[in-house]
C-alpha positions as CSV (number, residue, x, y, z in Angstrom):
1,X,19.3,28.6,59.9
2,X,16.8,27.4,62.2
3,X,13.6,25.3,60.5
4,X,10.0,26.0,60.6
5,X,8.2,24.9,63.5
6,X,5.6,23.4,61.4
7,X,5.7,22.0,57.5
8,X,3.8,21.5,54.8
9,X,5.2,18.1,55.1
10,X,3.7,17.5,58.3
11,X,0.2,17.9,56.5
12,X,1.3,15.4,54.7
13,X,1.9,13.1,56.9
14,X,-1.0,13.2,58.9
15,X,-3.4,13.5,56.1
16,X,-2.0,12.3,53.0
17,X,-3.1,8.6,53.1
18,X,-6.5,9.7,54.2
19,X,-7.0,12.0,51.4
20,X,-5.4,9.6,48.9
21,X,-8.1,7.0,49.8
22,X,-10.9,9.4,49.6
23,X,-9.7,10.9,46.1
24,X,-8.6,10.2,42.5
25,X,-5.6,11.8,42.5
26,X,-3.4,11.6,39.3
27,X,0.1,10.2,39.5
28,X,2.0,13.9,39.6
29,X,-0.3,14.5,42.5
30,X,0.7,11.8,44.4
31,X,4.4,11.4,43.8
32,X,4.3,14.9,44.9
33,X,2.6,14.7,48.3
34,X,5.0,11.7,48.9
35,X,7.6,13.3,47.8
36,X,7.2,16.9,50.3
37,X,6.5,14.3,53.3
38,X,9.4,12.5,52.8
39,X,11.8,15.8,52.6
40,X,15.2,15.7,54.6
41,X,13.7,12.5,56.6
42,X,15.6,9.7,57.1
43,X,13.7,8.0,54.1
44,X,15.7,9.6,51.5
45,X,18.8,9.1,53.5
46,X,21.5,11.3,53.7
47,X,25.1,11.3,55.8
48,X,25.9,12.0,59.5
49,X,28.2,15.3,60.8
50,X,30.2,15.9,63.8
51,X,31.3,19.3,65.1
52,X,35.6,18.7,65.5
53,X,35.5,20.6,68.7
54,X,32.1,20.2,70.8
55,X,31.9,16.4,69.2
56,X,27.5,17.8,68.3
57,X,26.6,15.5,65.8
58,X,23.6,16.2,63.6
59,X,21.9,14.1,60.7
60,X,21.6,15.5,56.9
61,X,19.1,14.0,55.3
62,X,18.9,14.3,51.7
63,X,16.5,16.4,49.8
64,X,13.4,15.5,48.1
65,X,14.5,18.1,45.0
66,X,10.7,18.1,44.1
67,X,10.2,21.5,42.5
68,X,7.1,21.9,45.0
69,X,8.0,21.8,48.1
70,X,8.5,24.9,50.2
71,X,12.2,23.3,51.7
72,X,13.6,22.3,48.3
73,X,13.6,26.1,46.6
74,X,16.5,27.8,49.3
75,X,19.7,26.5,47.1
76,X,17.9,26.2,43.9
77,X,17.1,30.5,44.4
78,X,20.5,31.3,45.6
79,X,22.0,29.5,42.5
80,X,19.3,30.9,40.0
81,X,19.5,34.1,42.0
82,X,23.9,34.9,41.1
83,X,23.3,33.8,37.5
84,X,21.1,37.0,37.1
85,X,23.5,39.4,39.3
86,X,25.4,39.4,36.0
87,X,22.0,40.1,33.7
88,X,21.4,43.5,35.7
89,X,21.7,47.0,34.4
90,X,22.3,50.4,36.0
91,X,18.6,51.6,35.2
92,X,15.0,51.7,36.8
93,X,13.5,48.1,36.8
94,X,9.5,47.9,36.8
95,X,7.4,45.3,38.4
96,X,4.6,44.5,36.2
97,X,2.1,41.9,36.9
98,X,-0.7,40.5,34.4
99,X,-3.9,38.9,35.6
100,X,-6.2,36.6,34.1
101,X,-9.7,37.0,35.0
102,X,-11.4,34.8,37.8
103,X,-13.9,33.0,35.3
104,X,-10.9,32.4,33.5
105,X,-9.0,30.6,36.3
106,X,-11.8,27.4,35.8
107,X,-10.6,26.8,32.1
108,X,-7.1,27.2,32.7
109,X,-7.3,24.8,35.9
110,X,-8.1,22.4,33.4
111,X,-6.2,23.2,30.4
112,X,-3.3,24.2,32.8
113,X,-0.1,23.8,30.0
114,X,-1.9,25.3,27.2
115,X,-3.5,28.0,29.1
116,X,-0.5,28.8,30.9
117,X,1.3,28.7,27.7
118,X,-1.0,31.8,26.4
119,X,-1.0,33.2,29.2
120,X,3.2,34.0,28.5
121,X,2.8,34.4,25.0
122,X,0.4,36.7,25.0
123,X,2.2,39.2,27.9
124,X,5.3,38.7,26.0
125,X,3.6,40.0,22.9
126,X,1.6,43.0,25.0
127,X,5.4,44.1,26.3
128,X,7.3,43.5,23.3
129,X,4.5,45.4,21.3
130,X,3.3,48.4,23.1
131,X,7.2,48.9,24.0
132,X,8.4,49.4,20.5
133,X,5.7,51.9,19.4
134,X,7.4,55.0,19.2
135,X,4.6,56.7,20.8
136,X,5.6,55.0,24.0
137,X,9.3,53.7,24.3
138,X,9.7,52.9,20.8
139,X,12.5,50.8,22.0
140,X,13.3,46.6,22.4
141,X,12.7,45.4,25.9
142,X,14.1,42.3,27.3
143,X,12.5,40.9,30.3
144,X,11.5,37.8,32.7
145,X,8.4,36.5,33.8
146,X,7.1,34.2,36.7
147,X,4.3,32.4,36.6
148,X,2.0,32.2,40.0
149,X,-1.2,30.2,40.3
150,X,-2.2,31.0,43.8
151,X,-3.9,33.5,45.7
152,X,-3.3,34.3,49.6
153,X,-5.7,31.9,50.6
154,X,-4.4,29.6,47.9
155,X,-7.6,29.7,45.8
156,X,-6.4,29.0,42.0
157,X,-5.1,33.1,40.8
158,X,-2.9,32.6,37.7
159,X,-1.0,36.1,36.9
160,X,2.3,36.9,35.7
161,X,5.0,38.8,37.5
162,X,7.4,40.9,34.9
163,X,10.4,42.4,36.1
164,X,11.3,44.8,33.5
165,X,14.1,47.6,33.1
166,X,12.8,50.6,32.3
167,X,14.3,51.4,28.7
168,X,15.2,49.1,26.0
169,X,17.5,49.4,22.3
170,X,17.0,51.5,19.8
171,X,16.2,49.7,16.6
172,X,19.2,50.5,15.0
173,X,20.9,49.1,18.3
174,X,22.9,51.9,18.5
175,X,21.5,54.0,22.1
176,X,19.9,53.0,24.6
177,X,16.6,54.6,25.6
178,X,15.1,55.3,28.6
179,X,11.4,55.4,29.7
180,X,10.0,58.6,32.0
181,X,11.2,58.8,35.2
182,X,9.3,56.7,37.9
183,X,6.8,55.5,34.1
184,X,7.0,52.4,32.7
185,X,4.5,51.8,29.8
186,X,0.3,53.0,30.2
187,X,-1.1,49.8,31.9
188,X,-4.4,50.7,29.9
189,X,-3.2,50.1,27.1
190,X,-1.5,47.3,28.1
191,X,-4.3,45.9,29.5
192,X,-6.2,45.9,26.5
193,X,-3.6,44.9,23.8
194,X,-3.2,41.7,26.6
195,X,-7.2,40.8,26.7
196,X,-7.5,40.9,22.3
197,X,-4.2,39.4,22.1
198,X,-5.0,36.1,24.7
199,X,-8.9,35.4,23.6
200,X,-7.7,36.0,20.4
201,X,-5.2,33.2,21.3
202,X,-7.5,30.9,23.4
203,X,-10.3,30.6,20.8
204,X,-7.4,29.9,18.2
205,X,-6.2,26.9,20.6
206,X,-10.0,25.8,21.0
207,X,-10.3,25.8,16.8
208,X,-7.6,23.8,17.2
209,X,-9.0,20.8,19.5
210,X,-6.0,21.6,22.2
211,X,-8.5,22.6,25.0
212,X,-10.6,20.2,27.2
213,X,-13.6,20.6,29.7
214,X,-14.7,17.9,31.9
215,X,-17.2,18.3,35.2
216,X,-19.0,21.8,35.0
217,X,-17.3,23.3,32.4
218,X,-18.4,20.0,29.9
219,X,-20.6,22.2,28.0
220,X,-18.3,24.3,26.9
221,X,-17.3,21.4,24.6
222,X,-20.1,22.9,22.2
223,X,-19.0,26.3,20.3
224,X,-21.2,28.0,20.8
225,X,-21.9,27.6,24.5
226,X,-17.5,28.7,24.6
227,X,-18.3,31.5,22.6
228,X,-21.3,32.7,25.0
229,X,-18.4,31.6,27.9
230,X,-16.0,34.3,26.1
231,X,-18.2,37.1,25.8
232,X,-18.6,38.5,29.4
233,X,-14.7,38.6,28.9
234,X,-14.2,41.0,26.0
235,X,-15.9,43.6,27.7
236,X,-14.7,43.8,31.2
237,X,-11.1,45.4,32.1
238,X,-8.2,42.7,33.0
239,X,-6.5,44.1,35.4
240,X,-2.6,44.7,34.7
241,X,-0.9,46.6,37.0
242,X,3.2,48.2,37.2
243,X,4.4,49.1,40.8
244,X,6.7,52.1,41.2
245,X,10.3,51.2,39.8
246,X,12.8,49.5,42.5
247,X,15.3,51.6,44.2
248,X,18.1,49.9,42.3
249,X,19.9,46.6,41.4
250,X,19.8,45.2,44.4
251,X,16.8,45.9,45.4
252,X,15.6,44.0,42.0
253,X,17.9,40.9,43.3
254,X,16.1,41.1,46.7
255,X,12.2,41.1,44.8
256,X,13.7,38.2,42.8
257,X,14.5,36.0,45.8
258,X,10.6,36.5,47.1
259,X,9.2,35.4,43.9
260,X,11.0,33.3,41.6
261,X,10.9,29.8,43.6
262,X,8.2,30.6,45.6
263,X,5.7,27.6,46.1
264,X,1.7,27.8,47.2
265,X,2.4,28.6,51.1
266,X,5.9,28.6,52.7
267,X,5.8,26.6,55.9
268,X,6.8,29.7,58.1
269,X,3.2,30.5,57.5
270,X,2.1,27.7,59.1
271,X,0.3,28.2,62.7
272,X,-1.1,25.4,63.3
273,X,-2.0,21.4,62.1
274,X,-4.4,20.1,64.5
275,X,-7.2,17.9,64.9
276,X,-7.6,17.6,61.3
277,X,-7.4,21.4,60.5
278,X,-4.6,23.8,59.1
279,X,-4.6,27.5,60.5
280,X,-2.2,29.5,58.5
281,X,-0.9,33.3,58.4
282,X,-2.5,35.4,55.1
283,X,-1.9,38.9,53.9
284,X,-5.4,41.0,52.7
285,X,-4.4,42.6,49.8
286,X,-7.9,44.4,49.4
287,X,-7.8,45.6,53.1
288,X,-4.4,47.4,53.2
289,X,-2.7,44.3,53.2
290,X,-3.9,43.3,56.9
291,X,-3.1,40.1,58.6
292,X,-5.5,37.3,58.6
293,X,-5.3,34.0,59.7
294,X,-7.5,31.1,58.3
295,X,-8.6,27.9,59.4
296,X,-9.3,25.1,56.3
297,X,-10.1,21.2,57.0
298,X,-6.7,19.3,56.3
299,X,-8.2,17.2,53.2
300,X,-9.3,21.5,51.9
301,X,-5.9,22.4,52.2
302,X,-4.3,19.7,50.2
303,X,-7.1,20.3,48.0
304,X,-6.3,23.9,47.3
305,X,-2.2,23.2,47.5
306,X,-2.6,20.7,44.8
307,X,-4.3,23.2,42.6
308,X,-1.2,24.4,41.7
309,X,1.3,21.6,40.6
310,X,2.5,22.5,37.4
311,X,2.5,20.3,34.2
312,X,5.5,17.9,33.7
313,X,8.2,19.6,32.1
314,X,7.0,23.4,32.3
315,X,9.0,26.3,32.7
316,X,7.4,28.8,35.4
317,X,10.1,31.4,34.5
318,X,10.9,32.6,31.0
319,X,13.1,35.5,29.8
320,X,11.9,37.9,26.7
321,X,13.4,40.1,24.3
322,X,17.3,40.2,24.3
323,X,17.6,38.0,27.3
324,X,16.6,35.2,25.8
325,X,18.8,32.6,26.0
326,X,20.0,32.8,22.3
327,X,20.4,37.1,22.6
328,X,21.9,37.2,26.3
329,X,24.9,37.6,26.0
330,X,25.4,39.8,23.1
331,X,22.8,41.8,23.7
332,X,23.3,42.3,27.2
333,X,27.3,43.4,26.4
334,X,25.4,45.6,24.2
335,X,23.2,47.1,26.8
336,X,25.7,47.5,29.2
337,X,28.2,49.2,26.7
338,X,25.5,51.7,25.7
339,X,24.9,52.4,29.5
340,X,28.4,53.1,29.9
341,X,28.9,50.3,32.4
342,X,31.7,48.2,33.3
343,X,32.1,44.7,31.3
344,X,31.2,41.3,33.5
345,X,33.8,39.9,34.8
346,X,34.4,35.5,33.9
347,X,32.8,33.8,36.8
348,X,34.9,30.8,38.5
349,X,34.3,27.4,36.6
350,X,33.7,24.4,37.9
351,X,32.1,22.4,40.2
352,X,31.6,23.7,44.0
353,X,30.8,22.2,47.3
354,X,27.0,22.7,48.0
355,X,28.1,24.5,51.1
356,X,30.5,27.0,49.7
357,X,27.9,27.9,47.6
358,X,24.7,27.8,49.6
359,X,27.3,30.2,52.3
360,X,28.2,32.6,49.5
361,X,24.9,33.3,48.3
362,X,23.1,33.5,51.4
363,X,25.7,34.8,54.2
364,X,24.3,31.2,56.0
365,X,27.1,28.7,57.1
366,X,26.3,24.9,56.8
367,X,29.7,24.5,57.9
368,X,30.1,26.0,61.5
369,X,28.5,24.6,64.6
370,X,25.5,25.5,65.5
371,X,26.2,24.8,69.3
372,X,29.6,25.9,70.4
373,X,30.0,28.0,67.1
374,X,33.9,27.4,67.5
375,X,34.2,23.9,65.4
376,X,33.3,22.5,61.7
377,X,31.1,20.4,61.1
378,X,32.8,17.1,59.3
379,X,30.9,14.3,57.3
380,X,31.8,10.6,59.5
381,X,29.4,8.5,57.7
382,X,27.0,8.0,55.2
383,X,23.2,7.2,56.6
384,X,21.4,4.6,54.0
385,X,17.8,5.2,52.9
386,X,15.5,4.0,55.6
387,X,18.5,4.8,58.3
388,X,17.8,6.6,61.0
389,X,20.8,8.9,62.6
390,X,21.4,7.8,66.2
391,X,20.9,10.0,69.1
392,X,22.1,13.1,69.0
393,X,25.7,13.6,70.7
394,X,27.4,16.4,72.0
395,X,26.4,19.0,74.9
């Protein structure tokens, strides 16, 4: 699989130290930036390979595992990605996606674990909710949901992404109802139920001394200056949206692999890093999703990348309903009885080379050689942290 021309890691490299000396930046922010530049280098070590018929050699350098950084997420999705193969139905699946206001996007930038926090609870609540009035599905959904804090141009945009089937349990668990063809649930209404049910939830968490405001937003320590902050909010529409339903299973599985480990900007968008600028590839969502490129000063983009580092310990993907972790498996047997579908079949145990696996989740072999295409590639020695690989051998 042949690597990005240019990294985020480069950026890092360059720029880091100069924008570490000019800024206060926290510990998480730092150990992070180290950690992307320092990604499959020869700092973190790593082990040596030679093809058995060309005699190519080629170093592996370890990875940084930093939940951040755009080369860390490949394995990590194809692992996350055949745990769910198992969770999915023979029905319509909706994509529903909940956005929090941009006025909003201030406060939760600064009150990032508990805002973030509402921000599931309260579309968990919307789903659940508006799903099991009978004047809609009247029926149990279960469902997952990814967080994502960016925007194209990687200006802080929290919003959820849902992917939900389209029907749910009766409540006497005994059918299995389905939703209208090509109709998930009215996003008005879901809209609304979503805006009471998180300022609702916000100003509880402010009663409660959980949120903070520091900089520009320090007079919102004062009530009633966050009460005249909330206002404007209660009266505008927050925009939820459901696409049209995916063409199947795997078509889910294949929406999955975009967006569950996705990080602030892949490096394949990447253009340029020069002279102490970044140009990078972005999609216009308001102009029929047009290509743009954009040009920010290398200390701006770490800026706006470091935006969205997530709170120690957070969970950016949740499951709802009966996929929960304590439901799953019964009520998914449950499901999948009701649909008429065949039962899951045990999964292999135990451990498995990171080759095998990264090979039968993504069709990519880390095995073969990637010059003559004939031999394997075989581990001859281990490369210490700090240890360069020697010139490459090999035609």
């Amino acid at each position: 699989m042949p690597r990005p021309r240019l990294e985020v890691a480069e950026v890092f490299r360059r720029y880091g130290p100069a924008y570490r000396a000019a800024h206060a930046c926290s510990r998480t922010q730092q150990r992070v930036m180290r950690a992307i530049a320092v990604c499959r280098t020869a700092a973190l070590g790593g082990h040596l390979e030679q093809c058995d018929a060309c005699g190519h050699q080629r170093p592996a350098y370890n990875s940084c595992a930093n939940r951040h950084c755009p080369k860390c997420q490949a394995l990590a999705r194809a692992r996350w990605l055949a745990a769910r193969q198992a969770e999915l139905l023979e029905t319509a699946y909706f994509h529903v996606v909940f956005t929090v206001p941009e006025a909003m996007a201030a406060i939760a930038f600064q009150n990032k674990a508990v805002v973030y926090g509402i921000l599931f609870r309260a579309t968990a609540e919307t789903l659940r909710t508006i799903a099991a009035d009978p004047q809609h599905l009247g029926a149990a959904l279960g469902f997952l949901a990814v967080l994502h804090t960016w925007g194209q141009t990687l200006g802080h945009h929290p919003h959820l992404h849902c992917v939900v089937p389209g029907g749910g349990l009766a409540p006497d668990g005994q059918r299995w109802i389905c939703c209208r063809p090509g109709f998930f649930l009215p996003v008005r209404v879901l809209s609304r139920l979503f805006r009471r049910l998180f300022l609702a939830q916000l100003q509880a968490a402010y009663a409660r001394g959980q949120l903070h405001f520091a900089g520009t937003l320090a007079a919102l320590q004062d009530p009633a200056a966050f009460a005249r902050a909330l206002g404007p909010l209660r009266g505008i529409e927050w925009v939820v949206y459901a696409k049209p339903p995916f063409g199947g299973p795997a078509q889910v599985l294949e929406y999955l692999g975009r967006y569950t480990h996705r990080v602030a900007i892949s490096n394949n968008r990447l253009l340029t890093i020069d002279e102490g600028q970044v140009r990078f590839r972005w999609k216009d969502y308001r102009h029929h999703d047009r290509q743009k490129t954009m040009t920010l000063d290398a200390a701006e983009f770490i800026r706006r990348f470091l935006l969205h580092l997530l709170p120690a310990g957070f969970h950016r993907i949740r499951h709802y309903g009966w996929l929960a972790n304590r439901f799953r498996a019964g009520k998914l047997a449950l499901c999948r009885q009701l649909l008429e579908m065949p039962p899951v079949l045990p999964s292999p145990t135990g451990p498995r080379d990171y080759r095998d696996v990264f090979e039968a989740l993504t069709g990519v072999s880390l095995r073969v050689c990637p010059v003559c295409r004939r031999g394997q590639m075989v581990w001859i020695t281990t490369l210490p942290p700090g240890t360069r690989a020697p010139p490459r051998g090999g035609p």
